[in-house]
C-alpha positions in Angstrom: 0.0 -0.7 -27.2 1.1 2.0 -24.9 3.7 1.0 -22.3 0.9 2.7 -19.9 -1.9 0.3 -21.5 0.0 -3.0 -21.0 -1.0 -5.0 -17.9 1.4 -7.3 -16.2 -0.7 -10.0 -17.5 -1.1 -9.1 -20.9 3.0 -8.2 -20.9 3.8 -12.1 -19.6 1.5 -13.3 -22.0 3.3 -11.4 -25.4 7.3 -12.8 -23.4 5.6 -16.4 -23.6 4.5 -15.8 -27.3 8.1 -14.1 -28.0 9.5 -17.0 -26.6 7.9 -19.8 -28.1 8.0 -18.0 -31.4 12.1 -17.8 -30.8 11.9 -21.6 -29.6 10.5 -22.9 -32.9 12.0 -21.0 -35.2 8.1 -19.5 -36.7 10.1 -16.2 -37.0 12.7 -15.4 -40.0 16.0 -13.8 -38.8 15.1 -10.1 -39.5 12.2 -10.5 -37.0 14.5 -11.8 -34.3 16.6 -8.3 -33.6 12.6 -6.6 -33.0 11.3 -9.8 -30.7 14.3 -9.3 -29.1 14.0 -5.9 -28.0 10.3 -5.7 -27.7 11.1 -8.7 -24.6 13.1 -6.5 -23.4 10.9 -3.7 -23.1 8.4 -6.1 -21.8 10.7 -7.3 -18.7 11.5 -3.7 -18.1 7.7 -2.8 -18.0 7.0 -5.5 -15.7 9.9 -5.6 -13.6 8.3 -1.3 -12.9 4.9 -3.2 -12.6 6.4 -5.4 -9.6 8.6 -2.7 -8.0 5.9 -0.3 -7.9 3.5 -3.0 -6.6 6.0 -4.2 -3.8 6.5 -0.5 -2.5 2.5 -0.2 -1.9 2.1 -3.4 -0.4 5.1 -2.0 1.9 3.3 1.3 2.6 0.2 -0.2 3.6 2.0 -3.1 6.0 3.7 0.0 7.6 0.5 1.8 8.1 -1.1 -1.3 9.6 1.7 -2.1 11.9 1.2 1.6 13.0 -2.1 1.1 14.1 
């Protein structure tokens, strides 16, 4: 999956899988360092996802006010 093809959704959903699998130990130690960095591409992603999101809900409360 392309970071462009990952919806916010879809991106919480794989962090909840990543984090159960880290919470009961289904995952052998050479897996951790990869979960590990794929969650952090995942926050990263969604943290752009809600950033992105907040500045056109901004936008559009400015152009209503305006009006």
């Amino acid at each position: 999956m392309t970071k462009k093809n990952v919806k916010y959704s879809e991106a919480i959903d794989e962090l909840n899988s990543i984090i159960g699998d880290l919470d009961s130990e289904r995952i052998g130690v050479d897996e951790v360092s990869l979960k590990v960095k794929r969650a952090m591409d995942l926050i990263k992603l969604c943290r752009e996802k809600i950033e992105k999101t907040e500045f056109e809900v901004r936008k559009v409360v400015e152009e209503f006010e305006k009006n």
